[in-house]
N, C-alpha and C positions, 0 to 999 in steps of 0.2 A: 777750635781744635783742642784746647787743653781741656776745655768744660767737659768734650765728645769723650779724652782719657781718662778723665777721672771718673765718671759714670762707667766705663769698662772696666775699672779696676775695682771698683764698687762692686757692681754685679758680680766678678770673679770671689770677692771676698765673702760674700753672703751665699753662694754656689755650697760651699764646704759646712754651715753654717746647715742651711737648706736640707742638705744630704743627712747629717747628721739627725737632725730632726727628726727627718723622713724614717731611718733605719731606729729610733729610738722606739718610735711611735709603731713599728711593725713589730718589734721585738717584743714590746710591754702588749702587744693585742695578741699574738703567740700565748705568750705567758699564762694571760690570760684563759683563755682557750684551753691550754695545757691541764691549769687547776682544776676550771672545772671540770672536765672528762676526769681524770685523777676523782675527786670527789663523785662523780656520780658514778663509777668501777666502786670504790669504798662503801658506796652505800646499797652495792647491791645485795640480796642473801646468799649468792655465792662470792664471797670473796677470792678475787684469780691474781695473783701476781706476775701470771706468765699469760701475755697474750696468745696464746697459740694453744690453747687447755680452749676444752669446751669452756661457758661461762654457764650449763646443767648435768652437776654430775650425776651418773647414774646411780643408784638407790636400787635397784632391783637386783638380789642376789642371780638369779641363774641369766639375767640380763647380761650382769658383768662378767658371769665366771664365763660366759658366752664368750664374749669378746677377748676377756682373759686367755680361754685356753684357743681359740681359731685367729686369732692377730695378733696380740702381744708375744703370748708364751705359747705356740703348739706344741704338742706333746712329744716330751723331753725322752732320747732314748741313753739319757746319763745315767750311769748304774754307780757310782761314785764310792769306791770300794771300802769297807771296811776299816779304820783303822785299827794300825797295829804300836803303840805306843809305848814305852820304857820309861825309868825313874828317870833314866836323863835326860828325856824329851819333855817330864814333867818337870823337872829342876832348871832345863834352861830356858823352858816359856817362863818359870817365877819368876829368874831373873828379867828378862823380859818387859814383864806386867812392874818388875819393883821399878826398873828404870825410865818406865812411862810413868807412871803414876806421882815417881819423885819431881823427874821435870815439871809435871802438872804443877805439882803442889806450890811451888818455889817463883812458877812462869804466873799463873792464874791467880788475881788475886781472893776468889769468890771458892776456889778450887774446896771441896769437894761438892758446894753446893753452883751446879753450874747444868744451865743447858745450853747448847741439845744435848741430849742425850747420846752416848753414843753405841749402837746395838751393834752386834757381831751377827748375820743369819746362819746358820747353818746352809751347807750346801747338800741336804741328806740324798739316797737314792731316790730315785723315781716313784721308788715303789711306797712312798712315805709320803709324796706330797702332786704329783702330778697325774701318776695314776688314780692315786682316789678319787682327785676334780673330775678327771674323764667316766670313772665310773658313776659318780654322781650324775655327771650330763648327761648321760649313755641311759641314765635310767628313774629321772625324775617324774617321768610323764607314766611311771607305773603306779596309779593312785590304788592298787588294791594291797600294797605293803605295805601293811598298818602293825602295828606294836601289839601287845597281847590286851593293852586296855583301849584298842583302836583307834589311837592317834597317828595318822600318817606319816610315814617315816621320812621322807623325804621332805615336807613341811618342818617335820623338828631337826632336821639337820639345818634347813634355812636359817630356822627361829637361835640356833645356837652356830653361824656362821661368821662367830668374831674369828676362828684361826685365820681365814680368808681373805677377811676386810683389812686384818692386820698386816697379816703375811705380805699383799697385792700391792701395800705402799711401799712397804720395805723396801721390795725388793725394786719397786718401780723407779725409771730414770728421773737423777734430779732435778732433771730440766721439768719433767710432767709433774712431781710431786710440791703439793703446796704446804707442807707442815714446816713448822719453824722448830719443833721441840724435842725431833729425835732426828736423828742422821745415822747411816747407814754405814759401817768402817770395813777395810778389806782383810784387815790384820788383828787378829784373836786382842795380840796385847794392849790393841790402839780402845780394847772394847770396853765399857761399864759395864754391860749387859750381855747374853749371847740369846736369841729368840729361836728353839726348837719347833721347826714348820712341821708339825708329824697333826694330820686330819684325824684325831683320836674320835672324834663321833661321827662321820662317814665309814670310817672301817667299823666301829662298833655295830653300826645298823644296817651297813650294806654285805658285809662279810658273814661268813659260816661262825660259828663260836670257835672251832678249832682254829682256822684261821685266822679269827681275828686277833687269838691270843697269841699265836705265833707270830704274827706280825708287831702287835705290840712286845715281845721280848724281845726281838731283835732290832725294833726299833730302840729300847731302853739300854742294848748293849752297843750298839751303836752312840749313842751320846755319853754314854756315861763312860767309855774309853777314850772321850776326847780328853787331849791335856786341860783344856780348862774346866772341865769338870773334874777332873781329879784332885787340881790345886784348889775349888772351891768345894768339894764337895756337893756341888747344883747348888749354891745357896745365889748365884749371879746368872741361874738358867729361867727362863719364861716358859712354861709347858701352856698349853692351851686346851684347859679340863673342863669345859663348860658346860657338858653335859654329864648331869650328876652319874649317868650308868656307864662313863666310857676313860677309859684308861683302868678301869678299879681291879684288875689282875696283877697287876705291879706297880700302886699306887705307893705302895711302902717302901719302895726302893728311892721313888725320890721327893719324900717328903721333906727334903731342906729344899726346892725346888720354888719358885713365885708360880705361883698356881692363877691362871685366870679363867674364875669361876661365877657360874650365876647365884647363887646364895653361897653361906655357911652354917648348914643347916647344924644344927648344935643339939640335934635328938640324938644323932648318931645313925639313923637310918642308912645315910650314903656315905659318910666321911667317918674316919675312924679318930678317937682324939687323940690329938697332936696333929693330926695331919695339914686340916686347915686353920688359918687364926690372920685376923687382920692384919698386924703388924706385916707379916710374910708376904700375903698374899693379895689377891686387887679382884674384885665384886664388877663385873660388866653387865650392861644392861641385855636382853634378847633383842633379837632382831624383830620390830614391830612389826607385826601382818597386816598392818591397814595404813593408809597412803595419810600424809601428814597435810591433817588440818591446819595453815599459815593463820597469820592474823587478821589478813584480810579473810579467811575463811571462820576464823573465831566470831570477829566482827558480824560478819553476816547472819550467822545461827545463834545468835544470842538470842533472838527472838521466836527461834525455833524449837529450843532447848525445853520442850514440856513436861517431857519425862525427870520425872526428881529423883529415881535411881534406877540404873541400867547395870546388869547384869545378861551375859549369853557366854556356855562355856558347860565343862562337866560339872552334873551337879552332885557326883560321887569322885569323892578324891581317898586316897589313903593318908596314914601318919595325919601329919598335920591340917590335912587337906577334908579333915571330918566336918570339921567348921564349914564345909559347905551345905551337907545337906540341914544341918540346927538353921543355918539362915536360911534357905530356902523355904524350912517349913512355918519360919518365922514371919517369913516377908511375903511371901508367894502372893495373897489376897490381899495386899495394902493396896490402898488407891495412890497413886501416882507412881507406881511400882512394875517394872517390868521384868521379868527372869527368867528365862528359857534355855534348854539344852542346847547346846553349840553342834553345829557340822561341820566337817570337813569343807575343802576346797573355794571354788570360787561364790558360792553362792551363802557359804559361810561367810566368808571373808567380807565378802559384799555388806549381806544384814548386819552383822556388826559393826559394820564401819558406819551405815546407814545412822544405826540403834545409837551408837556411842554420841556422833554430832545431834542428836536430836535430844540429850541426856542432860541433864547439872553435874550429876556426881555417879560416878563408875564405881560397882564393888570391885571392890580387889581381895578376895578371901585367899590365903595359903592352897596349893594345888599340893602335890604329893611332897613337893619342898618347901618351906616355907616364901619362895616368889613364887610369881608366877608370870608370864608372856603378857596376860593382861592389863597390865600394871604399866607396862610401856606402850600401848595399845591404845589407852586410855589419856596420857598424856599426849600421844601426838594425835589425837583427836580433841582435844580442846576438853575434854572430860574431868572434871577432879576425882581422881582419884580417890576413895573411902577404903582405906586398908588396915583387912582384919587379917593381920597374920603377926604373932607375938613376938617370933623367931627372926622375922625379920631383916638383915643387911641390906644397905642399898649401895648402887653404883656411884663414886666420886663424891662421897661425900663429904671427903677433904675440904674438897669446893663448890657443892652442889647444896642449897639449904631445902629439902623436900616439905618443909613446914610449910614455903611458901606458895606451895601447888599443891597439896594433897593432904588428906586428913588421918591422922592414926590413930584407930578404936582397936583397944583390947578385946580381946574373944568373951571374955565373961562378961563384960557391958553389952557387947552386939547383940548378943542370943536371950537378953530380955527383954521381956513382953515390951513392945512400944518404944524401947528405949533408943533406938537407932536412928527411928525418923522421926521423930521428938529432936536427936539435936540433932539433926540434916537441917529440918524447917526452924530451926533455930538459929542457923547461921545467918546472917544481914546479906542483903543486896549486896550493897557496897565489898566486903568481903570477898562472896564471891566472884565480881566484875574483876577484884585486885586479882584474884589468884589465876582468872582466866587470863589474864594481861600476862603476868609470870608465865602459864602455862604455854603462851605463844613467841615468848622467849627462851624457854627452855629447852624447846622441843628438839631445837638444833641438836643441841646435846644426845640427841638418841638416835640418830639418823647417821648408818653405816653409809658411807657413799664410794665410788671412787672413781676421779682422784678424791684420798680423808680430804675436810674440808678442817680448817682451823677452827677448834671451839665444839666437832665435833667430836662423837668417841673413841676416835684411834686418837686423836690429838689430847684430852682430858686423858687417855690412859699411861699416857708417858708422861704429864704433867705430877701426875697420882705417881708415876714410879719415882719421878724426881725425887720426891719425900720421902722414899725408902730406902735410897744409896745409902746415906751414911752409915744407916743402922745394918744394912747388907753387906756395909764392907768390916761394920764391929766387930759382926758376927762370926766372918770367913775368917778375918786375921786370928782373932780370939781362938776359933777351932784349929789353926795352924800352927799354934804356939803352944796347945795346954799340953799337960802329960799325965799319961793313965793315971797318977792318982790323984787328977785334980776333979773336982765336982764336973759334973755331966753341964755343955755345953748350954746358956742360960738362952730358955727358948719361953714366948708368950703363949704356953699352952693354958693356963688358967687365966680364963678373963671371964668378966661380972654378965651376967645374965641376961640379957636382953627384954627390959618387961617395956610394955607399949602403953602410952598415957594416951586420952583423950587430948588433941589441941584444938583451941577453940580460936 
């Protein structure tokens, strides 16, 4: 009998023993399980932090503005009036902005170098940001409205659709958006930045010229009556100028403004000086017209790659863009050489994309501005890029090193006898394999999506803006404090000249 209780007391004692075990051994295999899914979402090329987001975001401009304006946002019958502003609606947002910005300074210890960033959107009329989308949609499938040197218009609205790509996060809920770098604030004073949603190259190209200019003044009276433009002067406003022929009727009104533009052409053709200048201002890539070669896709045409340089596009540009036809007449009959005039639509877009994966190295010559659409075309096709344009600025290159994708030849070296594909076939194997491996990392970097993706270029463009606050707040305070007879506010309008070296 006592042998039979101590065996039961046993067993009860090893019962709790047992159980523990048990639960230890489910938890640590959970655990387990948990990592890796964790790790294989981290290693996908879209990174999602919100399960409930597609894990492919869309990429196609009139795809999204699709879904943008018939499910997200249908069109808005907000007519959002006028404001009407006073000194002492301006005096008591300063105070305002002084009593946030103090707490920052005091609470933060990283303050003023800190993200996210925090943007203000404007909430403008319809007739500045919802309307144009719908006109857009309403009228992209009309391929015979082409520009006067026959580029189709609704193509170059595409190709310069960063107001869109930007605007569409912003404003989007933060449960669906995946940037970690800028945040979206409800209150003027809470803001670092304020982002003007006004479609300046939609209305440019879809509008009458009377109209379009009417609309742009009323849009620039429109913001520039807001109090925080008053107390900044727009030196803390973002406009979205990327199309060098749009806004330019009242571009003088707000050149203290952060301009986001596709070059800085420094001829003076499109910008007048003072207007643009890097310190100010931030260089965006265009929107690529051909679908993105990955690296599994790099990987495979490496062997297909015969063509040693690829060219298709106008082969008559103006201003800077003469340097097309000298190489053309330069290169036209080289062996290994291909160059042909570009077309329109899909069957353009096709050959090219075909031509560029089948290539080593993509020219990239100056079009009317010193970039050109090409140039991001060719990087997300696995292309190195060959760029002949002197003038030159590139997107992020803060943090972007373009040496290590893509080549820079001077216009007076390109247009000699031989001299071009002399050092093409001069560069090493090895080399080029490096740059095509870069080139299938970078590529992220040019691919508008949405939801932005991290790493993409709504996400590098507020990284890039990070780096300009302090010198944007120097400037606003500086211009708040001086008096008529102090020296003319200090602005980076004289900077060194842009000359282009060979790198080898």
């Amino acid at each position: 009998m006592a042998n039979k209780q101590l065996h039961i007391l046993s067993s009860r004692s090893r019962s709790p023993i047992l159980l523990f075990t048990i639960c230890l051994f489910a938890f640590s295999l959970l655990f387990l399980l948990f990592s890796l899914s964790t790790r294989h979402l981290s290693a996908s090329p879209y990174p999602n932090s919100n399960p409930n987001l597609s894990l492919k975001p869309e990429t196609s401009f009139v795809a999204s503005l699709e879904q943008f304006l018939n499910h997200k946002y249908p069109r808005s019958s907000s007519s959002s009036s006028f404001p009407t502003v006073s000194e002492e609606d301006v005096s008591r947002f300063d105070d305002q902005v002084f009593s946030k910005e103090r707490d920052r300074f005091y609470r933060e210890p990283y303050y003023p170098l800190d993200l996210p960033i925090r943007v203000y959107v404007y909430e403008m009329p319809s007739k500045f940001t919802h309307d144009l989308l719908w006109l857009f949609r309403n009228t992209y499938r009309d391929t015979d409205n082409l520009t006067s040197n026959g580029s189709p218009v609704h193509r170059l609205i595409e190709q310069h659709s960063v107001d869109y790509w930007l605007w569409a996060d912003l404003i989007a809920p933060e449960s669906e958006r995946l940037l970690k770098s800028v945040v979206r604030v409800e209150r003027q004073e809470d803001a670092d930045l304020f982002y003007v949603p006004f479609f300046t190259t939609i209305s440019f190209f879809l509008l009458e010229k009377q109209q379009c200019k009417a609309l742009y003044r009323e849009a620039l009276k429109w913001v520039t009556d807001q109090p925080a433009w008053k107390l900044s002067e727009g030196r803390n406003h973002i406009f979205p100028i990327h199309h060098p022929w749009s806004f330019k009727s009242v571009r003088r009104y707000v050149k203290n403004a952060i301009w986001l533009l596709p070059d800085m052409d420094s001829t003076g053709n499109w910008y007048k000086p003072g207007q643009v200048f890097l310190e100010k201002d931030l260089i965006l890539p265009y929107v690529p017209n051909v679908n993105l070669c990955d690296t599994k896709c790099i990987s495979e045409s490496e062997s297909k790659r015969s063509t040693l340089l690829y060219f298709r596009g106008r082969l008559k540009r103006n201003a800077g863009g003469k340097i097309r036809a000298k190489l053309v007449a330069e290169l036209s009959d080289a062996e290994g050489v291909f160059i042909e005039e570009g077309t329109a639509g899909e069957g353009g877009k096709a050959a090219a994309q075909i031509g560029m994966r089948k290539s080593t190295f993509c020219l990239s010559p100056a079009g009317d501005t010193p970039s050109s659409a090409r140039l991001f075309d060719a990087i997300v096709s696995g292309c190195i890029p060959v760029v002949v344009s002197d003038e030159l600025e590139l997107p992020f290159e803060g943090i972007l090193d373009y040496r290590k994708i893509a080549l820079f030849v001077s216009s007076s070296d390109a247009v000699q006898p031989g001299w071009l594909l002399k050092f093409l076939k001069g560069i090493s194997l090895a080399q080029i394999r490096g740059m095509q491996r870069n080139l299938a990392k970078y590529s992220r970097h040019f691919i508008y999506s949405s939801p932005a993706l991290p790493l993409g270029p709504e996400d590098l463009v507020w990284r890039m803006m990070a780096g300009k606050l302090v010198n944007i707040r120097l400037h606003t305070r500086r211009s708040q404090r001086v008096v008529k007879e102090s020296r003319s506010v200090c602005a980076c309008d004289c900077k060194r000249a842009n000359f282009t070296v060979p790198v080898l």
